[in-house]
PyMOL CGO cylinders between C-alpha atoms (Angstrom):
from pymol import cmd
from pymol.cgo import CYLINDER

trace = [
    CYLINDER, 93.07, 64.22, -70.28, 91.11, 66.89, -72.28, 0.3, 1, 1, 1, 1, 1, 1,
    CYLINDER, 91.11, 66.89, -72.28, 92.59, 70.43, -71.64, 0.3, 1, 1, 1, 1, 1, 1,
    CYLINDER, 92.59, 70.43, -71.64, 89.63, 71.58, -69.58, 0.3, 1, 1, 1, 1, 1, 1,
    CYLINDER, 89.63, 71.58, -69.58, 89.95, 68.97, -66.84, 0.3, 1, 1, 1, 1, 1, 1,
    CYLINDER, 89.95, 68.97, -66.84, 93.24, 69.65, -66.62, 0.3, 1, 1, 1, 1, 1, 1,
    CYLINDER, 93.24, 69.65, -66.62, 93.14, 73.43, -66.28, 0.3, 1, 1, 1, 1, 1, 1,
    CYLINDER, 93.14, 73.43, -66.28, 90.50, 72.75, -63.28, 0.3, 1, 1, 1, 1, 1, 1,
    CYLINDER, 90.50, 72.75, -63.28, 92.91, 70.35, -61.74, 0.3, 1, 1, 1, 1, 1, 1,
    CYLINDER, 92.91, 70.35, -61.74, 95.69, 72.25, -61.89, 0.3, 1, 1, 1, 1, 1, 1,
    CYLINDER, 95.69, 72.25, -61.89, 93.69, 75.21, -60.78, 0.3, 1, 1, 1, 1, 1, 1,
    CYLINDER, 93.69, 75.21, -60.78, 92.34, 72.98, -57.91, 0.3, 1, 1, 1, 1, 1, 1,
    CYLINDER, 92.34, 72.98, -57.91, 95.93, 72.23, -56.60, 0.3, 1, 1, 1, 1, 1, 1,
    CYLINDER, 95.93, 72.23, -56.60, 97.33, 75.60, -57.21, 0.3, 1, 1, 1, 1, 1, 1,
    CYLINDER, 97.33, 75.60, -57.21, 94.36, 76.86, -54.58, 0.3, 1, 1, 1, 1, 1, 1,
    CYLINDER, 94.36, 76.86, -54.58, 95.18, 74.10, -52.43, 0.3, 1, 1, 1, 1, 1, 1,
    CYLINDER, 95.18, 74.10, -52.43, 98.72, 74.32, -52.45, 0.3, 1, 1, 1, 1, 1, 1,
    CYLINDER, 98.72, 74.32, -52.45, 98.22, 78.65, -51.59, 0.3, 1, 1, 1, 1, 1, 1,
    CYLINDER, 98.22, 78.65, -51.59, 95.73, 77.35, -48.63, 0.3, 1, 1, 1, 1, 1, 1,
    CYLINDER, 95.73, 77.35, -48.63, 98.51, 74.96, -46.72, 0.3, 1, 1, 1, 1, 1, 1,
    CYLINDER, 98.51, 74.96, -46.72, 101.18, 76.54, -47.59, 0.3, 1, 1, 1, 1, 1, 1,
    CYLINDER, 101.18, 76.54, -47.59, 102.32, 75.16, -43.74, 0.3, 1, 1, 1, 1, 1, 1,
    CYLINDER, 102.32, 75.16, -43.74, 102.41, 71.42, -45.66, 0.3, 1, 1, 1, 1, 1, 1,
    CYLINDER, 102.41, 71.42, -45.66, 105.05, 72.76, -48.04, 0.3, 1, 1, 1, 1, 1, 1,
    CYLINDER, 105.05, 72.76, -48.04, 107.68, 75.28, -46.96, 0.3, 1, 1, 1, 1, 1, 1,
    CYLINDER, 107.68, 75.28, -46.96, 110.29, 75.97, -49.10, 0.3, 1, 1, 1, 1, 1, 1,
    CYLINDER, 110.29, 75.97, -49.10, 108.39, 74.88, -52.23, 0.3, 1, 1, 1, 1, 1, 1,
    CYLINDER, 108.39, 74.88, -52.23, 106.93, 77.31, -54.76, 0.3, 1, 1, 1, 1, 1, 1,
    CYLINDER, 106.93, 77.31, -54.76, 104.01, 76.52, -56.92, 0.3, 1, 1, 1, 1, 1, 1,
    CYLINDER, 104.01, 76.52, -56.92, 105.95, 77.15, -60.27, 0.3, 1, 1, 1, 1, 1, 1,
    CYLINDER, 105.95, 77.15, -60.27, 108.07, 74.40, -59.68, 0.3, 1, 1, 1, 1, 1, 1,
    CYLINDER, 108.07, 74.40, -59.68, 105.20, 72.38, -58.88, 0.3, 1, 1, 1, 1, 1, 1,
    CYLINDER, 105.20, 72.38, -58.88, 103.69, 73.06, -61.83, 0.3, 1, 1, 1, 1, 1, 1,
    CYLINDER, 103.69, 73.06, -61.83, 106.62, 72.99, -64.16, 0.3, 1, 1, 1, 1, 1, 1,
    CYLINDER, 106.62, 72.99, -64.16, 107.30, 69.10, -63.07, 0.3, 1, 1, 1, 1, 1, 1,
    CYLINDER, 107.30, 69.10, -63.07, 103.30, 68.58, -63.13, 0.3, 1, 1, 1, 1, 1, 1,
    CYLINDER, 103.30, 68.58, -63.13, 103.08, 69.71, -67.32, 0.3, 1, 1, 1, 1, 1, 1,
    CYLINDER, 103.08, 69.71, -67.32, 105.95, 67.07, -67.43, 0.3, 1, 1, 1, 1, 1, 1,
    CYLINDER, 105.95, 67.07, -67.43, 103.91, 64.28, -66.63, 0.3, 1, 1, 1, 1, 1, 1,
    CYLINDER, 103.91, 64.28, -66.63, 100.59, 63.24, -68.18, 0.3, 1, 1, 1, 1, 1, 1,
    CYLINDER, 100.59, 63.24, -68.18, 100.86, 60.10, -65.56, 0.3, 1, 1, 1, 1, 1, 1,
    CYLINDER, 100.86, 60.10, -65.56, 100.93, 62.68, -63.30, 0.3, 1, 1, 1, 1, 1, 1,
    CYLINDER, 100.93, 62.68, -63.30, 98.48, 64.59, -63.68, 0.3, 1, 1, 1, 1, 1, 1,
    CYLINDER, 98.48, 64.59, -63.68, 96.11, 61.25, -64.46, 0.3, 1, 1, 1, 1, 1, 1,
    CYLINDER, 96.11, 61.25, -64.46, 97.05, 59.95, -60.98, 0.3, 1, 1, 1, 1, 1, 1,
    CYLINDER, 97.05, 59.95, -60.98, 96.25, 63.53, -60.19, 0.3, 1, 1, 1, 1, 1, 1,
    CYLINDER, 96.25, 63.53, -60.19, 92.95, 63.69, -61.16, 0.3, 1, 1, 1, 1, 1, 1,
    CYLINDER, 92.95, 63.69, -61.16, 91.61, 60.22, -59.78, 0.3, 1, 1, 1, 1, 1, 1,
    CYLINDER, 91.61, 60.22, -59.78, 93.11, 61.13, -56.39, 0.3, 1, 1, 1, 1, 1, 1,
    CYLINDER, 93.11, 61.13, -56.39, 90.71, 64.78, -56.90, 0.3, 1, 1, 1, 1, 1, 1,
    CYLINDER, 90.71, 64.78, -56.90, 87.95, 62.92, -58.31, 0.3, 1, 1, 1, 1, 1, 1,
    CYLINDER, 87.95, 62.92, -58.31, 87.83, 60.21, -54.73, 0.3, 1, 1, 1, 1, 1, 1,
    CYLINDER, 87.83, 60.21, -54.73, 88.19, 63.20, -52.56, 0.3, 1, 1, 1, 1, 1, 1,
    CYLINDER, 88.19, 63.20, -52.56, 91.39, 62.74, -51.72, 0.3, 1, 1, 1, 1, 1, 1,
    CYLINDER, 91.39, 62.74, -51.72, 92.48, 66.51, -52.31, 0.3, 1, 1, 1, 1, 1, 1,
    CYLINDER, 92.48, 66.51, -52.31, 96.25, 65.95, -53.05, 0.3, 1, 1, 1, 1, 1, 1,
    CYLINDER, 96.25, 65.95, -53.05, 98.58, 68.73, -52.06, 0.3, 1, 1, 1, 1, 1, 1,
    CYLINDER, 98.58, 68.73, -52.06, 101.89, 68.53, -52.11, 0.3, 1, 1, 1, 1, 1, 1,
    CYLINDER, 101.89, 68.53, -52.11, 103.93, 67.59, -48.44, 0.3, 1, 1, 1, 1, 1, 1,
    CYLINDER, 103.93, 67.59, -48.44, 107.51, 67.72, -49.32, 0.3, 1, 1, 1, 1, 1, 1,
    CYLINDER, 107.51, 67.72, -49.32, 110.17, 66.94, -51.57, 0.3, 1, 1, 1, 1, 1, 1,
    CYLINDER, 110.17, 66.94, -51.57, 112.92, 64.28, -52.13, 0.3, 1, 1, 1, 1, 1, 1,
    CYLINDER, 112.92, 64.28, -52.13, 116.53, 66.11, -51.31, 0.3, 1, 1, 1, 1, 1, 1,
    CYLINDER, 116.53, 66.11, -51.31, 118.46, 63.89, -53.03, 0.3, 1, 1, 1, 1, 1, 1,
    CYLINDER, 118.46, 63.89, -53.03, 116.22, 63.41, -56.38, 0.3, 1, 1, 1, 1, 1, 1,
    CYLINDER, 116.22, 63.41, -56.38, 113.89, 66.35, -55.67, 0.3, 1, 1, 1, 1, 1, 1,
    CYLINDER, 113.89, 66.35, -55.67, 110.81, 64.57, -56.59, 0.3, 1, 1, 1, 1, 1, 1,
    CYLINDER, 110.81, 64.57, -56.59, 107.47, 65.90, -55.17, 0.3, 1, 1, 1, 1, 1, 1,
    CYLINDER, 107.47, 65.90, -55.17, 105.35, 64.00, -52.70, 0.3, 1, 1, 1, 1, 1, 1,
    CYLINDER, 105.35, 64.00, -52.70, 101.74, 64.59, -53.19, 0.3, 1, 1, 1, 1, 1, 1,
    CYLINDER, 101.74, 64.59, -53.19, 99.69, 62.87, -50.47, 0.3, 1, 1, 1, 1, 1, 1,
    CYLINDER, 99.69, 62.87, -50.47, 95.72, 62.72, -49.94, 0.3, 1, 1, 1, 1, 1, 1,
    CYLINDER, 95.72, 62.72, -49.94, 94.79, 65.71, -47.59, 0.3, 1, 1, 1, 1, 1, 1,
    CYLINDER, 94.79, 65.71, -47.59, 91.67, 65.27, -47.24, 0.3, 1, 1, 1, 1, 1, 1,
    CYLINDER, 91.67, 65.27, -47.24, 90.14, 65.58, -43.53, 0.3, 1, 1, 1, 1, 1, 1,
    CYLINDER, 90.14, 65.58, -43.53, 89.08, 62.56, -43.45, 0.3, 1, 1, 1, 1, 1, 1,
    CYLINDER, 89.08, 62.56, -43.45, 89.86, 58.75, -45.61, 0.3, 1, 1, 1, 1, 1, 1,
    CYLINDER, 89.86, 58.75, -45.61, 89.20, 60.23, -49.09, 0.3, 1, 1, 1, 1, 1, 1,
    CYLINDER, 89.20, 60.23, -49.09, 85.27, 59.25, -49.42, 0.3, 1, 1, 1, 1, 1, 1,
    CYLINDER, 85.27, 59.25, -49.42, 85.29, 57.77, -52.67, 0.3, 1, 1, 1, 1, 1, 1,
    CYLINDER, 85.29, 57.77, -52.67, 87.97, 54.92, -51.68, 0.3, 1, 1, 1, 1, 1, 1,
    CYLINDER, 87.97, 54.92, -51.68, 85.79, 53.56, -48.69, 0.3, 1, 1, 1, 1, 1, 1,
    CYLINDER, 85.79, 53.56, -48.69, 84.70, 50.01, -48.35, 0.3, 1, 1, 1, 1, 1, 1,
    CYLINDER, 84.70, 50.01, -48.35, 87.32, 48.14, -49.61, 0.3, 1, 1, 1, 1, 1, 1,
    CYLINDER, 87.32, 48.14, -49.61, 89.21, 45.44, -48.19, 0.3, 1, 1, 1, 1, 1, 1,
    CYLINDER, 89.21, 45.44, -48.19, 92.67, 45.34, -47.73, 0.3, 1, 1, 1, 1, 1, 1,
    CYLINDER, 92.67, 45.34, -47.73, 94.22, 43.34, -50.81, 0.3, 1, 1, 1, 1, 1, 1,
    CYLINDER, 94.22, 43.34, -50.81, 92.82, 41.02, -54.13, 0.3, 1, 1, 1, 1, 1, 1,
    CYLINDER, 92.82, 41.02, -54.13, 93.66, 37.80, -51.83, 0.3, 1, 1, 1, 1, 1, 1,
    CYLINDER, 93.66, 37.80, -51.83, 91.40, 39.00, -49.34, 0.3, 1, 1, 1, 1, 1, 1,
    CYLINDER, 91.40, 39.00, -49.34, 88.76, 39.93, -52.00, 0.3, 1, 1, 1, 1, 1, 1,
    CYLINDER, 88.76, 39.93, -52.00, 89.00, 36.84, -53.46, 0.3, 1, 1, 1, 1, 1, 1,
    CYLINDER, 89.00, 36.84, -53.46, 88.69, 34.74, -49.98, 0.3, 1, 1, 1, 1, 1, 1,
    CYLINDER, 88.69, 34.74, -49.98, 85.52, 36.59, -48.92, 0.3, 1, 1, 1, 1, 1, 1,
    CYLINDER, 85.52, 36.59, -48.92, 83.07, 33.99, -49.59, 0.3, 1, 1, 1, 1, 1, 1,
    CYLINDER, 83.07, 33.99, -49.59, 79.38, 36.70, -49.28, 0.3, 1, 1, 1, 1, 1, 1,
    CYLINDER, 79.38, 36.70, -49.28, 78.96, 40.42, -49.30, 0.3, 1, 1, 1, 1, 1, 1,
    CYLINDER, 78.96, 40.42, -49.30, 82.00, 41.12, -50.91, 0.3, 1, 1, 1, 1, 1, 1,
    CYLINDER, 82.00, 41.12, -50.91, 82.75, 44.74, -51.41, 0.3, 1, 1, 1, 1, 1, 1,
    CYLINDER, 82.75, 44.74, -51.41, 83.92, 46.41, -54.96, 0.3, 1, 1, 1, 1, 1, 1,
    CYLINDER, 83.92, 46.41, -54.96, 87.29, 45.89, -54.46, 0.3, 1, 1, 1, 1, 1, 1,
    CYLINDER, 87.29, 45.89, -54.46, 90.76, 46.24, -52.77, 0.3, 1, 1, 1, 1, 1, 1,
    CYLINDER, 90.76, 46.24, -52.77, 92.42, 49.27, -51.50, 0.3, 1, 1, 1, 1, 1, 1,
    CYLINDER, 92.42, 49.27, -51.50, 95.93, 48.00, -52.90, 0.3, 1, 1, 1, 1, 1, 1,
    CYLINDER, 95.93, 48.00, -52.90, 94.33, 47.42, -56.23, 0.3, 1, 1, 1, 1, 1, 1,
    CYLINDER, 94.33, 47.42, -56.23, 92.47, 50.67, -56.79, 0.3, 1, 1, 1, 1, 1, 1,
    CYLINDER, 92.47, 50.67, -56.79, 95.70, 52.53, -55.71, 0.3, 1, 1, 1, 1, 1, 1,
    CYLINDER, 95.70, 52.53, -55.71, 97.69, 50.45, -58.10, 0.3, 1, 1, 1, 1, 1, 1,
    CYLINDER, 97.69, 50.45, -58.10, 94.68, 51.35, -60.49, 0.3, 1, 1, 1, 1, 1, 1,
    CYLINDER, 94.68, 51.35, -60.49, 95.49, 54.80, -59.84, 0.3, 1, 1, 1, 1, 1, 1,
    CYLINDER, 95.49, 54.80, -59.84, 99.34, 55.01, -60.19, 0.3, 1, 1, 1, 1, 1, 1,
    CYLINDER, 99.34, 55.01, -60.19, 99.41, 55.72, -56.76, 0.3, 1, 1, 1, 1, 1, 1,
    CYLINDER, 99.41, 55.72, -56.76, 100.88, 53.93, -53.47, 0.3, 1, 1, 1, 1, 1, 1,
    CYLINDER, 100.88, 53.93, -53.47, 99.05, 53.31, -50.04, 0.3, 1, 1, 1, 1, 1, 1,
    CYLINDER, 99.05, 53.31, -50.04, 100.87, 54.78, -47.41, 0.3, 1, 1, 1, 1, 1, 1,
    CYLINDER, 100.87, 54.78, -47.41, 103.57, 53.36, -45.04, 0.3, 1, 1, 1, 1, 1, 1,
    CYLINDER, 103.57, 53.36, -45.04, 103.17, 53.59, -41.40, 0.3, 1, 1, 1, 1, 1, 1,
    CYLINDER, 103.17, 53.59, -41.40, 105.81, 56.22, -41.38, 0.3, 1, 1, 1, 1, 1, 1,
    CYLINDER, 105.81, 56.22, -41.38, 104.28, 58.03, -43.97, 0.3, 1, 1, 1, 1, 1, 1,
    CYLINDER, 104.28, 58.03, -43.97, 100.85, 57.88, -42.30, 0.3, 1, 1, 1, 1, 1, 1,
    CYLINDER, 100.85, 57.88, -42.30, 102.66, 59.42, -39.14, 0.3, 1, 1, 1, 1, 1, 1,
    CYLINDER, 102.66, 59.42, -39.14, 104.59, 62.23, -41.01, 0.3, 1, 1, 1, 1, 1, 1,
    CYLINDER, 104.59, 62.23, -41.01, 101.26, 63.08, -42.57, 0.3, 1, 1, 1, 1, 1, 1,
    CYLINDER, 101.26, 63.08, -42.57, 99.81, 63.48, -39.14, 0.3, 1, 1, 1, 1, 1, 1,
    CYLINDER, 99.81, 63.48, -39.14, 102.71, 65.82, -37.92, 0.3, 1, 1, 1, 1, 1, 1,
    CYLINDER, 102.71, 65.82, -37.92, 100.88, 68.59, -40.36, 0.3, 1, 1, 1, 1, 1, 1,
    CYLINDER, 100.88, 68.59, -40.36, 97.54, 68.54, -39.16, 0.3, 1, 1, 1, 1, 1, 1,
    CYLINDER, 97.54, 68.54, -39.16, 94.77, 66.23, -38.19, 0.3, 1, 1, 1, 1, 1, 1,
    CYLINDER, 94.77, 66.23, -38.19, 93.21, 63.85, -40.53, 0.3, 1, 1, 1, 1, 1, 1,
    CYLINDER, 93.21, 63.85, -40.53, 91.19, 60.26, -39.88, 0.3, 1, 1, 1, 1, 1, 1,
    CYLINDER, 91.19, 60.26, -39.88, 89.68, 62.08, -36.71, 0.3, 1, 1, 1, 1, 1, 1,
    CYLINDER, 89.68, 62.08, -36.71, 86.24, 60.32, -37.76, 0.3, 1, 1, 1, 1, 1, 1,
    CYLINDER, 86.24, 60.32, -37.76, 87.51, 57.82, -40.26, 0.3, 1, 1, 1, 1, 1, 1,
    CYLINDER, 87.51, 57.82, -40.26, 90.34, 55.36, -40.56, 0.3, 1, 1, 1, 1, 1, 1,
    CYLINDER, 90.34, 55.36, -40.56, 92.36, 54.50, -43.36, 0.3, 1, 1, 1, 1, 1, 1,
    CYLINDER, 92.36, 54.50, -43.36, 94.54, 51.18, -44.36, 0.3, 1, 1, 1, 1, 1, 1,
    CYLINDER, 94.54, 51.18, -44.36, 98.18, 51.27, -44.49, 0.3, 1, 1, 1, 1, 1, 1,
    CYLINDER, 98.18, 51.27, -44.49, 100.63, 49.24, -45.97, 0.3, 1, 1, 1, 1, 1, 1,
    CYLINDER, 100.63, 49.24, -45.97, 101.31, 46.06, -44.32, 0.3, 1, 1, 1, 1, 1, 1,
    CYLINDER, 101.31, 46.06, -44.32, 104.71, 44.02, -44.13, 0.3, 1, 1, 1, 1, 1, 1,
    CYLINDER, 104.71, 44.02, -44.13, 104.80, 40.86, -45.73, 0.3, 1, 1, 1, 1, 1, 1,
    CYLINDER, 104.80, 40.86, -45.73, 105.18, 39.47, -42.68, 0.3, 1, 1, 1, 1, 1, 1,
    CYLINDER, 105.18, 39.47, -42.68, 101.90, 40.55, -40.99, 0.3, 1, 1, 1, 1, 1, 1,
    CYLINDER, 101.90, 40.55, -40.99, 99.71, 39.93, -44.75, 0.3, 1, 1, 1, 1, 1, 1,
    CYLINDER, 99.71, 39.93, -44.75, 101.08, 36.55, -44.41, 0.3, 1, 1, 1, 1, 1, 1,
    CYLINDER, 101.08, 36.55, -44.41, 99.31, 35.84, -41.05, 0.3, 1, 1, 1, 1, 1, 1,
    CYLINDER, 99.31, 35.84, -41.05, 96.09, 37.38, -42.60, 0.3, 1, 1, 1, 1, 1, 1,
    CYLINDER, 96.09, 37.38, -42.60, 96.05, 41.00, -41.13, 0.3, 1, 1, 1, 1, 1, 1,
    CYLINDER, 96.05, 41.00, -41.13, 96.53, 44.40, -42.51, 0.3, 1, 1, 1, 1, 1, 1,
    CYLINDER, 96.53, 44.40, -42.51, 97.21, 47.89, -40.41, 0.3, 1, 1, 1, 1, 1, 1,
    CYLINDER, 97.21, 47.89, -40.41, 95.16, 51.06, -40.40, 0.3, 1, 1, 1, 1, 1, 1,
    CYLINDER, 95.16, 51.06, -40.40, 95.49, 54.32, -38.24, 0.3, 1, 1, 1, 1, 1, 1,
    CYLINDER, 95.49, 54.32, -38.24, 93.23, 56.84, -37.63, 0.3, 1, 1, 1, 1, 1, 1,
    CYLINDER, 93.23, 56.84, -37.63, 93.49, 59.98, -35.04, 0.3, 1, 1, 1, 1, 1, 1,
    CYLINDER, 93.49, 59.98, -35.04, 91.59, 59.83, -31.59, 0.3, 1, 1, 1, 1, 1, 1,
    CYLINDER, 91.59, 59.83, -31.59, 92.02, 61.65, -28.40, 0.3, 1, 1, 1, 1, 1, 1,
    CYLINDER, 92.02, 61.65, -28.40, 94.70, 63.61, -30.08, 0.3, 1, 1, 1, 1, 1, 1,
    CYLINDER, 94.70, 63.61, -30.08, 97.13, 61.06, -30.61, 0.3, 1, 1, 1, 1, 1, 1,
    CYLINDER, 97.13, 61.06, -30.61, 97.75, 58.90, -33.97, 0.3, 1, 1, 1, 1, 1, 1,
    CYLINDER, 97.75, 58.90, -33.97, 96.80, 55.17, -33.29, 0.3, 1, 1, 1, 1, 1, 1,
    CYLINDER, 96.80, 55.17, -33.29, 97.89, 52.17, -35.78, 0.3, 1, 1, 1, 1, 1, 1,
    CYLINDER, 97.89, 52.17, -35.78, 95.60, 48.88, -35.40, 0.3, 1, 1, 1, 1, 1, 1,
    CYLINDER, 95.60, 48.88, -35.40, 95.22, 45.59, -37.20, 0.3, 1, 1, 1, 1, 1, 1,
    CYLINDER, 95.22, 45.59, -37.20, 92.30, 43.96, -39.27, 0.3, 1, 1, 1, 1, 1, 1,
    CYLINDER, 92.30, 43.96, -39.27, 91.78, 40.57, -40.83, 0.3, 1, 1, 1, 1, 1, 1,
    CYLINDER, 91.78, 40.57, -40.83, 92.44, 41.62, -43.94, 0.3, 1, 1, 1, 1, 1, 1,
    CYLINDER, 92.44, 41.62, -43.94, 89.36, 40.42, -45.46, 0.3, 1, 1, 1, 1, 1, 1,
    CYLINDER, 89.36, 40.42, -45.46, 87.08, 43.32, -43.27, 0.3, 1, 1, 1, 1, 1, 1,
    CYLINDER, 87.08, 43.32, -43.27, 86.03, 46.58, -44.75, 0.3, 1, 1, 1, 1, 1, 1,
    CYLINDER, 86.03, 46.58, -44.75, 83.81, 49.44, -43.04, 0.3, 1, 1, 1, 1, 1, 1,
    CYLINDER, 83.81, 49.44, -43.04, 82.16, 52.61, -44.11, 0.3, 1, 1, 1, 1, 1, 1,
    CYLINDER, 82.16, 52.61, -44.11, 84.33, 54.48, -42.67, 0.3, 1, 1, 1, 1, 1, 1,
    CYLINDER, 84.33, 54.48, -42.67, 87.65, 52.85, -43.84, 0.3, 1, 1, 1, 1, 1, 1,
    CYLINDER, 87.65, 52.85, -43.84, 89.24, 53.72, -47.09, 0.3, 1, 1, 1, 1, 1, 1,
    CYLINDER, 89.24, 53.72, -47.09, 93.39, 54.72, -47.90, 0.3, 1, 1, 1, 1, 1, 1,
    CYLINDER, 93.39, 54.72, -47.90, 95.02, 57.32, -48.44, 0.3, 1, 1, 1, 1, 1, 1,
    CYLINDER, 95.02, 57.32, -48.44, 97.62, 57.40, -51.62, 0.3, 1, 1, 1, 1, 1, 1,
    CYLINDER, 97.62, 57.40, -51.62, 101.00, 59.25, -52.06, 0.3, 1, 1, 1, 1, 1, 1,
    CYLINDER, 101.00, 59.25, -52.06, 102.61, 59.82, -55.64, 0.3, 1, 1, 1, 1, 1, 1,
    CYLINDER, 102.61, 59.82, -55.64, 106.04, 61.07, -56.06, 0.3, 1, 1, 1, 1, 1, 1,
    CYLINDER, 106.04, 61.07, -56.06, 106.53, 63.71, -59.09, 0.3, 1, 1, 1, 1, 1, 1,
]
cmd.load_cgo(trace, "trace")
């Protein structure tokens, strides 16, 4: 990452981090970014989370290994991870208008993780996001086997969690990634 980018980004988060300071209590932004100049894979997951408009700000920390969690914040499903299907087997099955790829494959692409259904909820309990949108979330084995994936989204003021075929993909679908510093 050339020096430039990653003064912006780390100016970007700082900002962020000052705005919602409600997402983070207890944390202080020079530990944040004393652990984030400690990681080039990091910051690199960082940046392509910034760059797909997820606008990553931190939501907690690990008590027992005191790792950050950085989550996509953004309002609604970051806009540059849209139209995707779920997973590479249901990219590969689609026989016609495939999209450009997978959600679990860009986020691997990334170095980040989709989120849980738990973690989808927690991230809910600090404001309200997917209130236009939806975004996929990662599916038991158990459900994937059977050919469906789960999303959520926020309507009516309540946080709903639905199934797909795992082959679909909308505009207004995309994920939302977590990374652990």
């Amino acid at each position: 990452m050339k020096a430039q980018e990653r003064s912006e980004l780390l100016q970007a988060l700082k900002a962020r981090f000052e705005k919602n300071m409600q997402r983070h209590h207890g944390i202080a932004w020079a530990d944040v970014q004393a652990r984030l100049e400690g990681s080039a894979d990091a910051l690199k997951s960082l940046l392509a989370m910034e760059q797909t408009g997820g606008e990553p700000d931190v939501i907690g920390r690990d008590p027992q290994t005191q790792r950050l969690t950085f989550c996509d914040c953004s309002r609604e499903s970051p806009s540059g991870r849209r139209s995707l299907c779920y997973d590479r087997a249901a990219l590969d099955a689609r026989k016609e208008h495939k999209p450009e790829g997978s959600a679990i494959e860009m986020a691997a692409d990334m170095g980040i993780e989709v989120l849980t259904e738990d973690q989808y909820r927690a991230l809910q309990a600090l404001g309200e996001f997917d209130t236009k949108t939806s975004s996929w979330i990662r599916t038991p084995p158990e459900l994937r086997s059977q050919g469906g994936a789960l999303f959520g989204d926020r309507r009516y003021g309540r946080v709903f969690v639905y199934h797909n075929g795992v082959q679909s993909y909308y505009a207004a679908r995309g994920f939302r990634g977590l990374l652990l510093v």
